[in-house]
PDB file of N, CA, C and O in Angstrom:
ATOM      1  N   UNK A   1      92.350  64.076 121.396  1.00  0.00           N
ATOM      2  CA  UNK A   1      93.128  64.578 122.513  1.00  0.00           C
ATOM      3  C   UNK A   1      94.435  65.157 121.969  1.00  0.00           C
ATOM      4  O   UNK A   1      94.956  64.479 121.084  1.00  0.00           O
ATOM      5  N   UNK A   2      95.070  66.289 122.331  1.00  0.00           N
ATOM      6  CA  UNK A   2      95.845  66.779 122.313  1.00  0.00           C
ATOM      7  C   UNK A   2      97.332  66.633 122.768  1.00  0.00           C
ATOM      8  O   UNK A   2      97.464  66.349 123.958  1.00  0.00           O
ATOM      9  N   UNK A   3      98.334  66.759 122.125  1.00  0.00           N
ATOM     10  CA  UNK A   3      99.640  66.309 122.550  1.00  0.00           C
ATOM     11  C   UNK A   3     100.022  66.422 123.506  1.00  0.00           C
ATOM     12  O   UNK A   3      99.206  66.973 124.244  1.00  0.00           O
ATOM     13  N   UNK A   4     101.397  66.049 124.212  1.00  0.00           N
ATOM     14  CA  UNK A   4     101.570  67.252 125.634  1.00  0.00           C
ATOM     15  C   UNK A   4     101.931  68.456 125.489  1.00  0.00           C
ATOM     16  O   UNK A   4     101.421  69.350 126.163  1.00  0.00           O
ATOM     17  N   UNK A   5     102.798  68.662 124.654  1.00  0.00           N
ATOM     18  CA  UNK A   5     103.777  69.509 124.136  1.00  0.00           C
ATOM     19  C   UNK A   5     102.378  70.915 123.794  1.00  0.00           C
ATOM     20  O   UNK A   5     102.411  72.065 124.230  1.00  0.00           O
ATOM     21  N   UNK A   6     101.124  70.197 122.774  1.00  0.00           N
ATOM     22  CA  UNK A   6     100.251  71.436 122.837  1.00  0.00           C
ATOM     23  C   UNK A   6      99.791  71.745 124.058  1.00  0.00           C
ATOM     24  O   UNK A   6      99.817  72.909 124.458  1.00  0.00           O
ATOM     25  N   UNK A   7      99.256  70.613 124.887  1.00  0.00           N
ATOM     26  CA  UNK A   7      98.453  71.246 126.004  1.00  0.00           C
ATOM     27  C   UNK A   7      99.328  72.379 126.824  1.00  0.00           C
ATOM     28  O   UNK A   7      98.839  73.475 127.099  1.00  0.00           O
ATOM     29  N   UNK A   8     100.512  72.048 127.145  1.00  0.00           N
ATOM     30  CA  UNK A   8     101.398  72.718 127.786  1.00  0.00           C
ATOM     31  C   UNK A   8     101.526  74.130 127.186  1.00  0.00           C
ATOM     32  O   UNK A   8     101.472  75.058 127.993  1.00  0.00           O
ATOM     33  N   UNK A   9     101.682  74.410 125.931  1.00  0.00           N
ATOM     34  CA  UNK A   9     100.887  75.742 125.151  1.00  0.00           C
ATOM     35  C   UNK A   9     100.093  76.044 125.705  1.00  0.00           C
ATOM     36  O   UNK A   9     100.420  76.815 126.607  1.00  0.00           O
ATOM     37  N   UNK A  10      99.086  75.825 125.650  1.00  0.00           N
ATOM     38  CA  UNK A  10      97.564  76.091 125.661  1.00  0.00           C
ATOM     39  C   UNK A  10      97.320  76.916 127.439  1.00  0.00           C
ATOM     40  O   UNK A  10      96.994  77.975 127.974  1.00  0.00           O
ATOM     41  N   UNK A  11      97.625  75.942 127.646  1.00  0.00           N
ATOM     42  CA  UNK A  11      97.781  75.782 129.308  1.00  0.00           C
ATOM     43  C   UNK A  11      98.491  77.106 129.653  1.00  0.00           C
ATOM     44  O   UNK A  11      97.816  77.962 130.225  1.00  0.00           O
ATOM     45  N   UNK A  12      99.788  77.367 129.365  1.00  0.00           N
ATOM     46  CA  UNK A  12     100.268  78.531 129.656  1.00  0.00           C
ATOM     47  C   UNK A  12     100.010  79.818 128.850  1.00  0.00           C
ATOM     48  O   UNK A  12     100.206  80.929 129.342  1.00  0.00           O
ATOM     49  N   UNK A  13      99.525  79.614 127.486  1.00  0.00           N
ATOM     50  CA  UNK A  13      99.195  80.767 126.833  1.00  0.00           C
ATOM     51  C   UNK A  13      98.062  81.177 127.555  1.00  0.00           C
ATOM     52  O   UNK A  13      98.312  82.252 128.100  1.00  0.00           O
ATOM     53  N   UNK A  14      96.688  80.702 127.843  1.00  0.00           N
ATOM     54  CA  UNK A  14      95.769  80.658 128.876  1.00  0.00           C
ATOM     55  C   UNK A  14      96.258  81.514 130.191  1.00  0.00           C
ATOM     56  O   UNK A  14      95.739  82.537 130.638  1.00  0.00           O
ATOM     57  N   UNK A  15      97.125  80.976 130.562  1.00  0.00           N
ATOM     58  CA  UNK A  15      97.459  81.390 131.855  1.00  0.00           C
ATOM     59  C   UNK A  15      98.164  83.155 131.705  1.00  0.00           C
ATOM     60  O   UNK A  15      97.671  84.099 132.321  1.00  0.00           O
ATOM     61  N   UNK A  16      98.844  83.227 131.177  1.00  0.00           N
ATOM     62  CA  UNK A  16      99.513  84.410 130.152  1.00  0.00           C
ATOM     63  C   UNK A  16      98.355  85.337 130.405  1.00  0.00           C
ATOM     64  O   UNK A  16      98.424  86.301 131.166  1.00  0.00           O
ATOM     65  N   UNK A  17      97.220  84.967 129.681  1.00  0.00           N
ATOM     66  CA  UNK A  17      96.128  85.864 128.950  1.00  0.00           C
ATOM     67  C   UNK A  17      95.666  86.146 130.247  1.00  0.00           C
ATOM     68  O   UNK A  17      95.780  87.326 130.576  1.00  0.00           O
ATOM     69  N   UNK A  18      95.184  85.393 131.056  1.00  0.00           N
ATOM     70  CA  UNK A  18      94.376  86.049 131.939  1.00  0.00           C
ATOM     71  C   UNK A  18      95.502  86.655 133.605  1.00  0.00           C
ATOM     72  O   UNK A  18      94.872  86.985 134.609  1.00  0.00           O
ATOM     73  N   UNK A  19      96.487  86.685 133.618  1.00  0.00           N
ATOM     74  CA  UNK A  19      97.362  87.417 133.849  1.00  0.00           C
ATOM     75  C   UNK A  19      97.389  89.032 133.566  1.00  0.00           C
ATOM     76  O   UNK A  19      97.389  89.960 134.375  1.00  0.00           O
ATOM     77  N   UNK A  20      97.412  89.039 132.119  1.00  0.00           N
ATOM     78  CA  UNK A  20      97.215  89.998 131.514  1.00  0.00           C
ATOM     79  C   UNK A  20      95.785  90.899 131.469  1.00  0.00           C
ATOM     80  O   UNK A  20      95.553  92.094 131.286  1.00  0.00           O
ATOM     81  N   UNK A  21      94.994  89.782 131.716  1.00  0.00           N
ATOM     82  CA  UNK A  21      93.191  90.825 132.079  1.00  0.00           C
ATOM     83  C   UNK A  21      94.052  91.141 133.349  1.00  0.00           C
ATOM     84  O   UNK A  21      94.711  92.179 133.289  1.00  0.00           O
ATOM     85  N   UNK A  22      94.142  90.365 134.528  1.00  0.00           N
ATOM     86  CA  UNK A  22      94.160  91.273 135.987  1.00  0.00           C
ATOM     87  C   UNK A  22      95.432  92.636 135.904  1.00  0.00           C
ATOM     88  O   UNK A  22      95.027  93.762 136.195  1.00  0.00           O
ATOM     89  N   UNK A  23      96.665  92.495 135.574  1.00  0.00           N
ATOM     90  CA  UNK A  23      97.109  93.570 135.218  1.00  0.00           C
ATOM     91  C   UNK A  23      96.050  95.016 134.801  1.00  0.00           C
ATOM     92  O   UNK A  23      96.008  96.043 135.478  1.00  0.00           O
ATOM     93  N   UNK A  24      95.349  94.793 133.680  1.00  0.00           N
ATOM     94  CA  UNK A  24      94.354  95.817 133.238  1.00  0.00           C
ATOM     95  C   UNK A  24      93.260  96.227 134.601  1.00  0.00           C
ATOM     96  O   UNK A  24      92.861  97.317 135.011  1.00  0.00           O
ATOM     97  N   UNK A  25      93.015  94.869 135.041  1.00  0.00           N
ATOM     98  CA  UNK A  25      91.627  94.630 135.603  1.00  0.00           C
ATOM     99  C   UNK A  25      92.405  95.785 137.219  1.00  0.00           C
ATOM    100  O   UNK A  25      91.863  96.745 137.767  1.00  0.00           O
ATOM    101  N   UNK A  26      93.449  95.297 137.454  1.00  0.00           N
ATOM    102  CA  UNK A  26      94.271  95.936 138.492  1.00  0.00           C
ATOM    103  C   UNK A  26      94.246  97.685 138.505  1.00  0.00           C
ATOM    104  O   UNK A  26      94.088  98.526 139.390  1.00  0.00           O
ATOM    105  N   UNK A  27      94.525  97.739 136.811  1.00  0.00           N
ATOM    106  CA  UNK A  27      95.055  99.147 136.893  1.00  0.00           C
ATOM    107  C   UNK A  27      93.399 100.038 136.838  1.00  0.00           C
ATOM    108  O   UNK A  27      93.626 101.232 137.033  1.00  0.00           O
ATOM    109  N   UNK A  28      92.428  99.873 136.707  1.00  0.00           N
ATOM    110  CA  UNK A  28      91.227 100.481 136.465  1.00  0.00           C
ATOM    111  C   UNK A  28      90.825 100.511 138.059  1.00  0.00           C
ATOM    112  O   UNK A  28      90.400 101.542 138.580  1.00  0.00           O
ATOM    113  N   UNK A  29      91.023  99.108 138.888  1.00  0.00           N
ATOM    114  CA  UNK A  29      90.233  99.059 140.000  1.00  0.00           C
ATOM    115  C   UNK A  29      91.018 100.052 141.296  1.00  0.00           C
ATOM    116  O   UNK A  29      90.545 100.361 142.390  1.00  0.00           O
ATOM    117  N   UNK A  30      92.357 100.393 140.710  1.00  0.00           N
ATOM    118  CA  UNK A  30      93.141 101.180 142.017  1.00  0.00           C
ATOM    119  C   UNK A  30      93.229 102.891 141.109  1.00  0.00           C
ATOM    120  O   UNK A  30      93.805 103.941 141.392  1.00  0.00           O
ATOM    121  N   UNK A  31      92.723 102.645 140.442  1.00  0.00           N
ATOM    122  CA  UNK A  31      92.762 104.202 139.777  1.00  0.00           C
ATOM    123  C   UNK A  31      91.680 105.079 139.784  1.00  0.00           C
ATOM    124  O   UNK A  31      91.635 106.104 139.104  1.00  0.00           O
ATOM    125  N   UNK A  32      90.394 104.512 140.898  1.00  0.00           N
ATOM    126  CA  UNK A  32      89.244 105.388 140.984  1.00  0.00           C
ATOM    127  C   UNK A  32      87.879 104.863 140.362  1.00  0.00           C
ATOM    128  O   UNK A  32      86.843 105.525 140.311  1.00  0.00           O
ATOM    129  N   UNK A  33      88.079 103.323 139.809  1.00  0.00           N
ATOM    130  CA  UNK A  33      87.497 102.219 139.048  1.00  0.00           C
ATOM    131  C   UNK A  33      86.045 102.332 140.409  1.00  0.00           C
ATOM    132  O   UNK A  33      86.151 102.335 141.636  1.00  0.00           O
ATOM    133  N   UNK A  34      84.638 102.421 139.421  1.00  0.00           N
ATOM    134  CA  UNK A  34      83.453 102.521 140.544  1.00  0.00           C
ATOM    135  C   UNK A  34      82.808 101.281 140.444  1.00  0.00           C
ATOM    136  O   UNK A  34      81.607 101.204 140.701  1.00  0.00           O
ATOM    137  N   UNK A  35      83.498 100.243 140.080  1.00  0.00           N
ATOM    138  CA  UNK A  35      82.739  99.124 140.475  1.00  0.00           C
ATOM    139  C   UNK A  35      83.849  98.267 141.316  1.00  0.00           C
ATOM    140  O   UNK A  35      84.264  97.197 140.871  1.00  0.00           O
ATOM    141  N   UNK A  36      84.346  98.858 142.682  1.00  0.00           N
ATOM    142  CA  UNK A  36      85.470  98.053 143.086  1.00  0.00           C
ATOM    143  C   UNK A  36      84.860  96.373 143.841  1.00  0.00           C
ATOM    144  O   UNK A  36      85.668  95.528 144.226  1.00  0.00           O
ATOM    145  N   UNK A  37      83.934  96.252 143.891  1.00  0.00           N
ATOM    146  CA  UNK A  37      83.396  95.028 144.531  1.00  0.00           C
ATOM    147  C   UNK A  37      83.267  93.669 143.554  1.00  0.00           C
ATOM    148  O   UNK A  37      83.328  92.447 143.696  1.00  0.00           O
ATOM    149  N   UNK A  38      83.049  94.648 142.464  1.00  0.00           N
ATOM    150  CA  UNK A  38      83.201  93.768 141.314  1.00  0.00           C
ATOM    151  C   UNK A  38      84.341  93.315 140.865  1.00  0.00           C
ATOM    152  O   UNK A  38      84.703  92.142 140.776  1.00  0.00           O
ATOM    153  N   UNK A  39      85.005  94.455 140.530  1.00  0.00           N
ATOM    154  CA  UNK A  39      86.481  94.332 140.268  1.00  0.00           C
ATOM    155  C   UNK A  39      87.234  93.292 141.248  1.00  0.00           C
ATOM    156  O   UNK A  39      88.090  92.581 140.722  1.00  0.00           O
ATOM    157  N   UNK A  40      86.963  93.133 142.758  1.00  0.00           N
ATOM    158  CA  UNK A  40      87.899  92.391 143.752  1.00  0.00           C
ATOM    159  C   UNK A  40      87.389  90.831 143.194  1.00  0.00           C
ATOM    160  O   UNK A  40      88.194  89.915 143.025  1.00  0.00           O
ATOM    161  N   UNK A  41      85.900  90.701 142.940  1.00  0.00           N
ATOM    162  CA  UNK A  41      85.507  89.252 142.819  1.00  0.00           C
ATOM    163  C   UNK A  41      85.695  89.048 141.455  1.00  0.00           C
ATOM    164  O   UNK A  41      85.353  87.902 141.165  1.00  0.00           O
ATOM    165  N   UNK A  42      86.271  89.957 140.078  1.00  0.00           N
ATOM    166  CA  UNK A  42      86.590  89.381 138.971  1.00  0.00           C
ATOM    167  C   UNK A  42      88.494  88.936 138.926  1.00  0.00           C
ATOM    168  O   UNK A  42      89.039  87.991 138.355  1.00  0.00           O
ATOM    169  N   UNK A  43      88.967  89.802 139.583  1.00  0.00           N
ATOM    170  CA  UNK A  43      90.192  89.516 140.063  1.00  0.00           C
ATOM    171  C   UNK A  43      90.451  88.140 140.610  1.00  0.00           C
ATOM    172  O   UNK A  43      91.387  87.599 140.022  1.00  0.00           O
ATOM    173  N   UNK A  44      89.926  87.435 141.525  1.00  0.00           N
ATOM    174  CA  UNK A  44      89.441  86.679 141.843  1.00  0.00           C
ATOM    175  C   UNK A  44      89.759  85.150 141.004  1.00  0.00           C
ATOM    176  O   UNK A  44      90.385  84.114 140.782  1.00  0.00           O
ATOM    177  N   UNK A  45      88.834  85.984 140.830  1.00  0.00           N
ATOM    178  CA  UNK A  45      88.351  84.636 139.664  1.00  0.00           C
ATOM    179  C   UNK A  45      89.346  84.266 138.052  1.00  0.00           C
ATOM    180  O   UNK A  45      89.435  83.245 137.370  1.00  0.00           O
ATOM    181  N   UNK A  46      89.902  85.503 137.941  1.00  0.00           N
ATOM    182  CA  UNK A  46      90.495  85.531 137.208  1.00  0.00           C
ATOM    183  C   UNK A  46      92.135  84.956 137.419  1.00  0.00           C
ATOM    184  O   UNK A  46      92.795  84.542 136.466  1.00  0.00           O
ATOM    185  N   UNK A  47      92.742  85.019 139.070  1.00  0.00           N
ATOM    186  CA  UNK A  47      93.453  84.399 139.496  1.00  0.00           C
ATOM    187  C   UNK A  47      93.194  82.817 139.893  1.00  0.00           C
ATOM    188  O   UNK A  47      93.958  81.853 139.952  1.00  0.00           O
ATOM    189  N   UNK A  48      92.331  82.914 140.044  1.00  0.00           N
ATOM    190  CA  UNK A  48      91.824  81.341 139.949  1.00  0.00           C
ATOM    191  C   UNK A  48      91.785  80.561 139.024  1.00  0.00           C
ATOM    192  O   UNK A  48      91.826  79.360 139.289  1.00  0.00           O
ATOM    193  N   UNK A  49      91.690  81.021 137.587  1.00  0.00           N
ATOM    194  CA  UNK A  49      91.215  80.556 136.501  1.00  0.00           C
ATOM    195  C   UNK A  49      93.173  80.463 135.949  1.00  0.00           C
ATOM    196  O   UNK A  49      93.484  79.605 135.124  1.00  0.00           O
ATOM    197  N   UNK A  50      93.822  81.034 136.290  1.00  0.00           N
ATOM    198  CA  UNK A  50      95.498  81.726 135.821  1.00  0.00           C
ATOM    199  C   UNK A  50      96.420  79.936 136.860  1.00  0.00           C
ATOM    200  O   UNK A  50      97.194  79.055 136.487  1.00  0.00           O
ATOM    201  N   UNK A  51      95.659  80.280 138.272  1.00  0.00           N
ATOM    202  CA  UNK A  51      96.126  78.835 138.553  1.00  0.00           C
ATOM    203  C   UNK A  51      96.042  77.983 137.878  1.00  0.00           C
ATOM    204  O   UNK A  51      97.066  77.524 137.373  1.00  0.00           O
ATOM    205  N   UNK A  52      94.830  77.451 137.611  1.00  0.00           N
ATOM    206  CA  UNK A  52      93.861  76.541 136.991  1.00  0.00           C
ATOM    207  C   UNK A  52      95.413  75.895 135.931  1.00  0.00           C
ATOM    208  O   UNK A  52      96.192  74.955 136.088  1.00  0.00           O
ATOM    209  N   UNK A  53      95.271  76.991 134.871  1.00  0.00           N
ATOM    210  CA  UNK A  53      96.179  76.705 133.529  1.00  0.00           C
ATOM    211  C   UNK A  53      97.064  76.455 133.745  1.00  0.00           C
ATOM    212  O   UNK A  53      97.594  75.665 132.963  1.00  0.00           O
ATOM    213  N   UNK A  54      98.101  77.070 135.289  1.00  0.00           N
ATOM    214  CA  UNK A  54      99.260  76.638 135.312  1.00  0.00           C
ATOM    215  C   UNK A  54      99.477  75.057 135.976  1.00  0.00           C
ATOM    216  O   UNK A  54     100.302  74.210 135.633  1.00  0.00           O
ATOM    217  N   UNK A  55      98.670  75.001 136.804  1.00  0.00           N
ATOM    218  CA  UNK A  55      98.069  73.139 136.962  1.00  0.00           C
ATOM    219  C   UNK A  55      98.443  72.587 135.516  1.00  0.00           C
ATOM    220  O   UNK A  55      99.510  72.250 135.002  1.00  0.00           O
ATOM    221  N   UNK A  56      97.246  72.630 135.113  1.00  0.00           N
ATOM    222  CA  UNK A  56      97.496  72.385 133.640  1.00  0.00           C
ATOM    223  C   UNK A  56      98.587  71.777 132.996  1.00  0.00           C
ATOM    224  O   UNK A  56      98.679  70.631 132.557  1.00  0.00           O
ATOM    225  N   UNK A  57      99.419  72.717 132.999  1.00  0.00           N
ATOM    226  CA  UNK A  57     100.828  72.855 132.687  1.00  0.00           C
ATOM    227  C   UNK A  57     101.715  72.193 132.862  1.00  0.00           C
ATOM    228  O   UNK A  57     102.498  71.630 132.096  1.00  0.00           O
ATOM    229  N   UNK A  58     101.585  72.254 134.280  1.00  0.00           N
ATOM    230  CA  UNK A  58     102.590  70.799 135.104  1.00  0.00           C
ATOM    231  C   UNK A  58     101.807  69.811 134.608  1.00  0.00           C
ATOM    232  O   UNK A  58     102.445  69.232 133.729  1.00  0.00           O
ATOM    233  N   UNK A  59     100.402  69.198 134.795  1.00  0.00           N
ATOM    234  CA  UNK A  59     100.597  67.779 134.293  1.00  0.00           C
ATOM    235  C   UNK A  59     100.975  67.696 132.959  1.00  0.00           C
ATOM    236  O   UNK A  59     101.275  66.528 132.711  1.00  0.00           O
ATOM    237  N   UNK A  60     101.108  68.508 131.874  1.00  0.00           N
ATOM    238  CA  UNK A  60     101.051  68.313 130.612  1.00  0.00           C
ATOM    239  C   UNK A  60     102.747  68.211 130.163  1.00  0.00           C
ATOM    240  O   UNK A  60     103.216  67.622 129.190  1.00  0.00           O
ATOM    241  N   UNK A  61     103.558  69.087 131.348  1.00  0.00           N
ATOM    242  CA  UNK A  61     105.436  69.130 131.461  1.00  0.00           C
ATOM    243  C   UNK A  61     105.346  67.721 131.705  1.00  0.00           C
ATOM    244  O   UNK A  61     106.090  67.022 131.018  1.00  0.00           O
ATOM    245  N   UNK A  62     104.572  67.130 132.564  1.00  0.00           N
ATOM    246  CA  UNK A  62     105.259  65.675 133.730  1.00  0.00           C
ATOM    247  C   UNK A  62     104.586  64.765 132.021  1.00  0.00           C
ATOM    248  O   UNK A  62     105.437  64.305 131.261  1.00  0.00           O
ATOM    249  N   UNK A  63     103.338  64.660 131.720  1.00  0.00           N
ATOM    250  CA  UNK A  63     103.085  63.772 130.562  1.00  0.00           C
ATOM    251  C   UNK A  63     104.304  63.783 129.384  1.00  0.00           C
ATOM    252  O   UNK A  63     104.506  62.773 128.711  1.00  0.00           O
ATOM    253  N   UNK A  64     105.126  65.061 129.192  1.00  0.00           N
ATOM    254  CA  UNK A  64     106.109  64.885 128.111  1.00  0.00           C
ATOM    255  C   UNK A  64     107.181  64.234 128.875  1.00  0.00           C
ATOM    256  O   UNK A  64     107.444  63.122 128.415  1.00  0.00           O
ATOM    257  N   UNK A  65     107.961  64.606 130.006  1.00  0.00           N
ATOM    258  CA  UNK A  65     108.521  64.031 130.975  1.00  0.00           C
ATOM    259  C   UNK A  65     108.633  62.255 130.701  1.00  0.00           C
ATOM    260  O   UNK A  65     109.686  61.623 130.610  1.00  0.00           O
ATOM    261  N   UNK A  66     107.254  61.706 130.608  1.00  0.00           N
ATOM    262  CA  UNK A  66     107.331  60.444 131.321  1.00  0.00           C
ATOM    263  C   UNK A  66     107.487  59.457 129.941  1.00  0.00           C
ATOM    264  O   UNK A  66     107.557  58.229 129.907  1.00  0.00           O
ATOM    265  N   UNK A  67     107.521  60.517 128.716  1.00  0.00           N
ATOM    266  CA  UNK A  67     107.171  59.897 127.397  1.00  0.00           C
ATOM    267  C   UNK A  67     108.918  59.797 127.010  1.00  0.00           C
ATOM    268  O   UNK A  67     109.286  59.321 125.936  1.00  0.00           O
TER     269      UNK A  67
END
C-alpha cells in the first residue's frame, strides 16, 4: 500500500490527465467532431472518472492530516 502523500499524487495527477483528454475530447466534439454521441458519453465518463481521483485525493489529504 501506498503512502498518503503518494496516493494524493496519483490521485490528482490522474485527475489532471483526464481533465486534459476532455479539454481535447471538448475541442474535436464542438468543432464539427462526427461522432458527437460518442463524444457526449466519453466526456462523461471521463468526468466521472476526474471526480473519482479527486475523491481520492481528499481521503488521501485527510489520511496525511490525521497522521
Amino acid at each position: 500500500m501506498s503512502d498518503p502523500r503518494t496516493k494524493f499524487d496519483d490521485a490528482t495527477g490522474a485527475a489532471e490527465s483526464f481533465i486534459h483528454a476532455m479539454k481535447r475530447l471538448i475541442d474535436t466534439s464542438f468543432d464539427g467532431g462526427n461522432e458527437k454521441p460518442k463524444d457526449y458519453c466519453a466526456l462523461h465518463l471521463l468526468a466521472d472518472s476526474a471526480i473519482r481521483e479527486i475523491t481520492e485525493a481528499h481521503k488521501a489529504f485527510d489520511e496525511m492530516e490525521a497522521r
